[in-house]
C-alpha positions, -999 to 999 in steps of 0.1 A, spaced: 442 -683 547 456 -719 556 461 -742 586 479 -768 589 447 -794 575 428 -768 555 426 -736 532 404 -710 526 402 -698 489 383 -666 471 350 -684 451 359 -696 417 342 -714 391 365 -739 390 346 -748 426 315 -747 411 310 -783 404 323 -795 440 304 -772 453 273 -787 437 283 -822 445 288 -810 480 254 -797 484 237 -828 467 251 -851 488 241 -830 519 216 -817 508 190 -835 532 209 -825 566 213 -787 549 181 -780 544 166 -786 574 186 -753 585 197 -731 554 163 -719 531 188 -718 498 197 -751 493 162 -765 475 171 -736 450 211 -746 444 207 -783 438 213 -778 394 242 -768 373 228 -738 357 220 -724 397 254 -733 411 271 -715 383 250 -686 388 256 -685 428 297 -691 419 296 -663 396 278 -640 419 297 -648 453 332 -640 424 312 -608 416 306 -599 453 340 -610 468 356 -585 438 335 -556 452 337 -563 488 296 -566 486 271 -584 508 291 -612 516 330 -627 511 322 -666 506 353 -689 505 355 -721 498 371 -748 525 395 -772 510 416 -799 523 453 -793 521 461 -829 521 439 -834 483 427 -802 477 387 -816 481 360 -792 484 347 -799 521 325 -767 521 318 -732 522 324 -700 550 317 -666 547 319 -631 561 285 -610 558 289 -577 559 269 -562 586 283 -526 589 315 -512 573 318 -485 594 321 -508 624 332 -526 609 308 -556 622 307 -591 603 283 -623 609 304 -657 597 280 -684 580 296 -718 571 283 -753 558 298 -787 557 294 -816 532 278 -843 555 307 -866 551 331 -842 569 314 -834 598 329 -841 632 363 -838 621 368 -799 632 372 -788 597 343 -762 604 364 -749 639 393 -745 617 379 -727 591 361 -700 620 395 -695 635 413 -685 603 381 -662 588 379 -645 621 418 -644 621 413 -623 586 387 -605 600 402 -588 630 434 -588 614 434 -576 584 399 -563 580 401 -544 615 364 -558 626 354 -548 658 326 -572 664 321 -611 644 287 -627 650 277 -665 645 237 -665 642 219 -700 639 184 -714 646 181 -721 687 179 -762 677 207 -760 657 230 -777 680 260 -783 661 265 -746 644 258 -735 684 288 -761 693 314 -746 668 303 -712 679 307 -722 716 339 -738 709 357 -712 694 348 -690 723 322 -668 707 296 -656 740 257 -659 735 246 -628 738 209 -627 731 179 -654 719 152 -642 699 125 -655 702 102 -667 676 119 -646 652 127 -669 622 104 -701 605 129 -733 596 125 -741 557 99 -771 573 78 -740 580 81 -747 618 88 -715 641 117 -710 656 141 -688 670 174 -673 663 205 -674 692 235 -648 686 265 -654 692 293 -627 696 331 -621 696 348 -583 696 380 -574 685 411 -582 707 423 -558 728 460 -544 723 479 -544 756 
């Protein structure tokens, strides 16, 4: 999958390292959102999570992460992924993350478009979901701006890694109907 600025690749261990550095160097502005990220911050742990997003992608498991690189050098800028809510839907929800540095640049926009290109496309999903914490006002801006429609806020439903209680807005897209 590839735009004109960006590409989404299958996980590899060759990412591994990137992938590390991307998540130390963003790892303060991560974790106020994603739970994971105290727990991916050493070698031996992002070696582990590479091999098991390779092991899950192989058997079309849990979830199909991809990694986002830039066309231009081929840098690591982050990480989007398909969780699989429901094969016989089939239903997805797309999570993504940005190094800190390359926020702001629509790199995260792109990378929705193409996944949910793949998704209706070629894996016939009738329904993609974005999910994010209702404070979360830039994940809510990407969903909002690739046209997903909220469809529902639950409320108090989630504690932030802080511990603080919180809830959870879902956003929604269905598959494009054939004229």
């Amino acid at each position: 999958m590839q735009s004109e600025r960006i590409k989404l690749v299958p996980p590899s261990m060759d990412l591994a390292q990137p992938m590390l550095e991307a998540i130390r160097a963003s790892q303060h502005e991560l974790s106020v959102y994603l739970p994971w990220v105290p727990h991916a911050l050493t070698e031996a742990e992002s070696i582990k999570n590479m091999q098991e997003a390779i092991d899950k992608y192989e058997r079309f498991d849990g979830e199909l992460r991809l990694s986002i690189l830039r066309n231009s050098d081929a840098k690591f800028l982050g990480a989007i992924g398909l969780i699989i809510r429901d094969k016989s839907v089939p239903f997805f929800e797309i999570g993504y993350w940005l190094n800190t540095k390359e926020t702001g640049k629509g790199y995260i926009t792109e990378a929705v478009s193409l996944i949910e290109d793949y998704a209706f496309n070629e894996l016939k999903a009738q329904r993609l979901e974005i999910r994010a914490a209702e404070t979360n006002r830039n994940s809510r801006a990407v969903a909002e701006r690739c046209s997903y429609h909220l469809d529902a806020t639950l409320v108090n439903d989630r504690r932030l890694p802080s511990g603080e209680l919180s809830s959870t807005v879902i956003y929604s897209k269905l598959a494009r109907q054939k004229i």
